[in-house]
C-alpha positions in Angstrom: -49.6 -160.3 60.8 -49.3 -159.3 57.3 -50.1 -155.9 56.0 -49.7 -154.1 58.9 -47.0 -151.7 60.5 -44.4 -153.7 62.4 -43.9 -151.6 66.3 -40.3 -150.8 65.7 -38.3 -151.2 69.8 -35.9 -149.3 67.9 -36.2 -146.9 65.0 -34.7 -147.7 61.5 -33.1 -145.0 61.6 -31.6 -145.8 64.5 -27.5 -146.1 64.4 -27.4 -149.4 66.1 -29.6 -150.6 62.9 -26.6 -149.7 60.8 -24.3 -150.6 63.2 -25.0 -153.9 63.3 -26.5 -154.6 59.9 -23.5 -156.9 58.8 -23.8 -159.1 61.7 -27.3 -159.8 60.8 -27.1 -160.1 57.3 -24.1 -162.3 58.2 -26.6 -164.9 60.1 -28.3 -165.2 56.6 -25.8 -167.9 55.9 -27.5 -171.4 56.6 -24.1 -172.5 58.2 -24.4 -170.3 60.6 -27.4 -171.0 64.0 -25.7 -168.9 67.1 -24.4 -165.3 67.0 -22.2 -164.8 69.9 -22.2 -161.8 72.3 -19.6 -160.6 73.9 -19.9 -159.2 77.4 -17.1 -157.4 79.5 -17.3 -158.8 83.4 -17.1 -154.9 84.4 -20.1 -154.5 82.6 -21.8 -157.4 84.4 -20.3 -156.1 88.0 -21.7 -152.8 86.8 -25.7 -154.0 85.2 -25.0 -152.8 82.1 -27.2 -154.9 79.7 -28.4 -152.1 77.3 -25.6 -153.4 74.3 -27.2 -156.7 74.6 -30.4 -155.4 74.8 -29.8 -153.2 71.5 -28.7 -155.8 69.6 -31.7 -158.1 70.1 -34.3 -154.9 69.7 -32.4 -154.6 66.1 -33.4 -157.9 64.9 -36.8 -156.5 64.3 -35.1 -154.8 61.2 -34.1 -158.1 59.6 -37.6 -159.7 60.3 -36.4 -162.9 57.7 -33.8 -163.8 60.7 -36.4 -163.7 63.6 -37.5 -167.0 63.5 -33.6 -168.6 62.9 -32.8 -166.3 65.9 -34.5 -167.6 68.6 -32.6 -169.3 71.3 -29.5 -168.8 69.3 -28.4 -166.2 71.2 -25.1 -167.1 73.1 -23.5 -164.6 75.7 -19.7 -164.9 76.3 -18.0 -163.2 79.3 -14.8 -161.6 78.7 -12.8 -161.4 81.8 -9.8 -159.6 80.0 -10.6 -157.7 77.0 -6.5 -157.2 75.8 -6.3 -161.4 75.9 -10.0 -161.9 75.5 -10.1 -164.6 77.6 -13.8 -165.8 77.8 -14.9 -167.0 81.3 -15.9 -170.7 81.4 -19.8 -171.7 81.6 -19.3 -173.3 85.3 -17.1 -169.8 86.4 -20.3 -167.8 85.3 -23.2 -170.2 86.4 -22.2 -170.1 89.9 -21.8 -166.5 90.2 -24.4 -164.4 91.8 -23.6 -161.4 90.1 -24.3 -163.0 86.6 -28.0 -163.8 87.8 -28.7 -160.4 88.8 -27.0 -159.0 84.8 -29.5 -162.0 83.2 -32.6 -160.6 85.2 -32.1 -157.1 84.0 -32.2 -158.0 80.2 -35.9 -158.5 81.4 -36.5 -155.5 81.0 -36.9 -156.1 77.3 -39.1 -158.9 78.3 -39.2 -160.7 74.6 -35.0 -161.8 75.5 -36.1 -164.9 77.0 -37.6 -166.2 73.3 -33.5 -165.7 71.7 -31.1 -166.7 74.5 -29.6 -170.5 74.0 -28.6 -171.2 76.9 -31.4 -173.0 79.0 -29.9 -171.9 82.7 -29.5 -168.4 81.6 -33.1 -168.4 80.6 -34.2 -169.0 84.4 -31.8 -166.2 85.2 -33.3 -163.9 83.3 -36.5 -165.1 84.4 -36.0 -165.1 88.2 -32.1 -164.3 88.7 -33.0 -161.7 90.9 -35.0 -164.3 93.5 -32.5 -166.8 92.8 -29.4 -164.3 93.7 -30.9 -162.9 96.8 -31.3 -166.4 98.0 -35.4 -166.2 98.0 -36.0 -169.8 96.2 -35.4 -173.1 97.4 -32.8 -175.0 95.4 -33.2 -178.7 94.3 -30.5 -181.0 92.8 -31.7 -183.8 90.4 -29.7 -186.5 91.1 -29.9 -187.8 87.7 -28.9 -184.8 85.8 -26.6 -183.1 88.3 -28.9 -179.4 87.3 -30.2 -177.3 89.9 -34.0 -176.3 90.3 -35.9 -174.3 92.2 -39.0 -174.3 94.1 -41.0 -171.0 95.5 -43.8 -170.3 97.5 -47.2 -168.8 95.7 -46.5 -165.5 96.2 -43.0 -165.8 94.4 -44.7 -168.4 91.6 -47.3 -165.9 91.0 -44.6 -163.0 90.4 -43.0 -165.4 88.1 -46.3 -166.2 85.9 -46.6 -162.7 85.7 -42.9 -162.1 84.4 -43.9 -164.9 81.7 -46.8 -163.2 81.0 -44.8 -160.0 79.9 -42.3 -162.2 78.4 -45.3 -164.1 75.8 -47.1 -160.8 75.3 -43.7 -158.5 74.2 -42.5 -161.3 71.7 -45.9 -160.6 70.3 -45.2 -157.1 70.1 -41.9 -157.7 68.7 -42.6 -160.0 66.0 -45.8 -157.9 64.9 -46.0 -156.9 60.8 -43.2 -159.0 60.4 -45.0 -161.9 58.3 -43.8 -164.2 61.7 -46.1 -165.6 63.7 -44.4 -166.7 66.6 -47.4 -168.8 68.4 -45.7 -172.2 68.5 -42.7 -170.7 70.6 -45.0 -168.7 72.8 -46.8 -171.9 73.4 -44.0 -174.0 73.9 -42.1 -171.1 76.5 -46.2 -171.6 78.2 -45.8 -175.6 77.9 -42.3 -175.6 79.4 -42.6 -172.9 82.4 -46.1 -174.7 83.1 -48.2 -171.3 83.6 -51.6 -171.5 83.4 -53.0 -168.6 81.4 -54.1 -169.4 78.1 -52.8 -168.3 74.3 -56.1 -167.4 73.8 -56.3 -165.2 76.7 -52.5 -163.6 76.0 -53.9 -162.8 72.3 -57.4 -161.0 73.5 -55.3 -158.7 75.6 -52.6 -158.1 72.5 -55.2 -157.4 70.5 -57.0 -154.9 73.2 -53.5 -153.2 73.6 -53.2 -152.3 69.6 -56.9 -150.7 70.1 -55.6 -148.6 72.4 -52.9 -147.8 70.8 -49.0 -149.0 71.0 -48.1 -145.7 72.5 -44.7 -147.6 73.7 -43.1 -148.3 70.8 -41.5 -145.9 68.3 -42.3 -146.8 64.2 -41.0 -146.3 60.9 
């Protein structure tokens, strides 16, 4: 992925680039492994995600951070932003409405590759089944976690949410000297689909032929 011209989500130019330049040069420091978000409740009540969504999309600026960044990503919900309280992980996991926020940071499908926490992956993933009550829960009794189980028509939907998922971190980290196959692997590995890398790459590779018309450049 070297030599070529990375396909920018957001231009340089751009003044969330500048915006949030310090942050990122900030997580240059090898004591630091999690940048934290913060996200107003009204904003979660309301579906905004684009902030969140802004701030990942930048990261393709600071292409030396990408591969630090991954799962590092950790989103804290402020209920009160004059005392900044920050709503605790049990309040937030058994919300519905928090589902439903995750799933629409799908719609910059390479998210699921940079947030930590494990739970809010699956919401982003399938919040939107899990939330409208679609899926079948499970508790392991060992763990105490939730799962979920869903028919082929649902698991199907999901693969191809995965799909999108595998093939947009591939677009994000292009021209920027990462190569993020052993995560896009492991993401395949742990969500047990059962396309293949090879098969994820062809099509990549057909899409640049045709031309990234999507994305904006430098």
């Amino acid at each position: 992925m070297n030599n070529v011209e990375p396909l920018y989500m957001i231009a340089a130019d751009d003044p969330n680039v500048e915006e949030y330049r310090e942050l990122y040069e900030s997580m240059a420091d090898a004591e630091l492994h999690t940048l934290h978000v913060s996200v107003n409740v009204p904003d979660v009540e309301e579906g905004n995600c684009a902030g969140v969504q802004a701030i990942m999309m930048c990261l393709q600026h600071f292409p030396n951070l990408i591969e630090k960044m991954i799962f590092s990503f950790v989103i804290d919900f402020v209920e009160d932003e004059k005392t900044e309280i920050v709503l605790p992980e049990e309040t937030w996991k058994s919300e519905p409405v928090f589902y439903n926020w995750f799933h629409k940071l799908l719609g910059t499908p390479f998210v699921l590759f940079f947030i930590a926490d494990e739970d809010a992956r699956y919401y982003t993933l399938m919040g939107d089944m899990i939330q409208s009550g679609a899926l079948e829960t499970e508790i392991d009794e060992r763990s105490g976690r939730t799962g979920f189980s869903f028919d082929k028509e649902q698991g199907e939907e999901i693969v191809r949410r995965v799909w999108g998922s595998c093939f947009n971190m591939m677009q994000f980290c292009y021209g920027s000297g990462f190569d993020p196959r052993i995560y896009i692997e492991g993401m395949m590995a742990l969500l047990g689909v059962q396309f293949t890398y090879e098969e994820l790459e062809q099509s990549f590779k057909e899409f640049l032929e045709k031309g990234a018309y999507r994305l904006v450049r430098q």
